[in-house]
N, C-alpha and C positions, 0 to 999 in steps of 0.2 A: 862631272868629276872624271871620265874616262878620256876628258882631251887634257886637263891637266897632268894623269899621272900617266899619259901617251896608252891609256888601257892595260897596265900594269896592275891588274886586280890583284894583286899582293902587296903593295903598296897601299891600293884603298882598303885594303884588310887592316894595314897596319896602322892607316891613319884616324880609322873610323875607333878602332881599338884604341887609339891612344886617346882620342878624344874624348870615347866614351869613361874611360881610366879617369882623365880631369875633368869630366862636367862637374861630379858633386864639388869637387875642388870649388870650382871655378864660380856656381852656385852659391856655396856657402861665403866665399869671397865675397860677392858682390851685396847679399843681403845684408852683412857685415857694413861692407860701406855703404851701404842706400840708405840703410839705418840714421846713418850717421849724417845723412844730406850731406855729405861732402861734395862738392860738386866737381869739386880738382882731381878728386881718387875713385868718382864713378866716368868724367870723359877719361880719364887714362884706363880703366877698367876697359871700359866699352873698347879703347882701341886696339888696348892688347887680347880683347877675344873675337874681334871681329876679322883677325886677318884667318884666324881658326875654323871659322864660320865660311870666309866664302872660300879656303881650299875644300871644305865640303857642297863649295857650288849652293849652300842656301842663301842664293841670293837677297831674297827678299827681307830675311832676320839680319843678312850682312849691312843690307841700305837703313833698318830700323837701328842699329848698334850706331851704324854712323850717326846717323841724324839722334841718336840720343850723346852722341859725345858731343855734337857741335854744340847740340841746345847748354851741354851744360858747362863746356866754353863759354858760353855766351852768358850762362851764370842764369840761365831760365829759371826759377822757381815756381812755376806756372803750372809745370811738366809732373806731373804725378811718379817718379822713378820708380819706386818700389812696384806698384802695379805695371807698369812697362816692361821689367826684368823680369819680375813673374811671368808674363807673358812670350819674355823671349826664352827664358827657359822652359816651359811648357811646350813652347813649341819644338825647340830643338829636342828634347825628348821624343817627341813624335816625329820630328823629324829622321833623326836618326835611326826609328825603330824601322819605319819606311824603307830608309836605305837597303840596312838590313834585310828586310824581307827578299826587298829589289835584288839584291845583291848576292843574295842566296847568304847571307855570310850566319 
């Protein structure tokens, strides 16, 4: 995150704060459409928080977001979602608490 924002720790202040501001948002959105196995309004979901995801550098939950929009392009019903999302919010929570610590913020 310190070569994106050139080490501008007021910036990762603001962006971790904003993000942290829309997880429950973002959260309560997607259980909404998982619900619903939409599969058109969980890959659009996943792509619009995934670009959120890797300006906080969590790579790993960024490559999971992807590969859950492509599967549901692909119209996969295979793919368990709701346990997925769960899982990628759980993580981002700890991720971000992580940061935080890291980051003194």
């Amino acid at each position: 995150m310190y070569e994106r924002t050139a080490g501008d720790i007021e910036l990762i202040k603001e962006i971790v704060s904003w993000f942290e501001s829309q997880l429950p948002i973002f959260e309560n959105k997607i259980i909404e459409i998982s619900s619903k196995n939409d599969l058109n309004e969980i890959a659009f979901f996943c792509h619009r928080i995934k670009s959120s995801v890797g300006t906080l550098s969590f790579d790993i939950l960024y490559e999971k977001l992807n590969f859950l929009e492509q599967e549901a392009k692909k119209n996969n019903t295979l793919i368990d979602y709701n346990i997925e999302i769960l899982f990628i919010f759980t993580s981002l929570k700890e991720h971000l608490t992580e940061l935080k610590i890291h980051l003194k913020l």
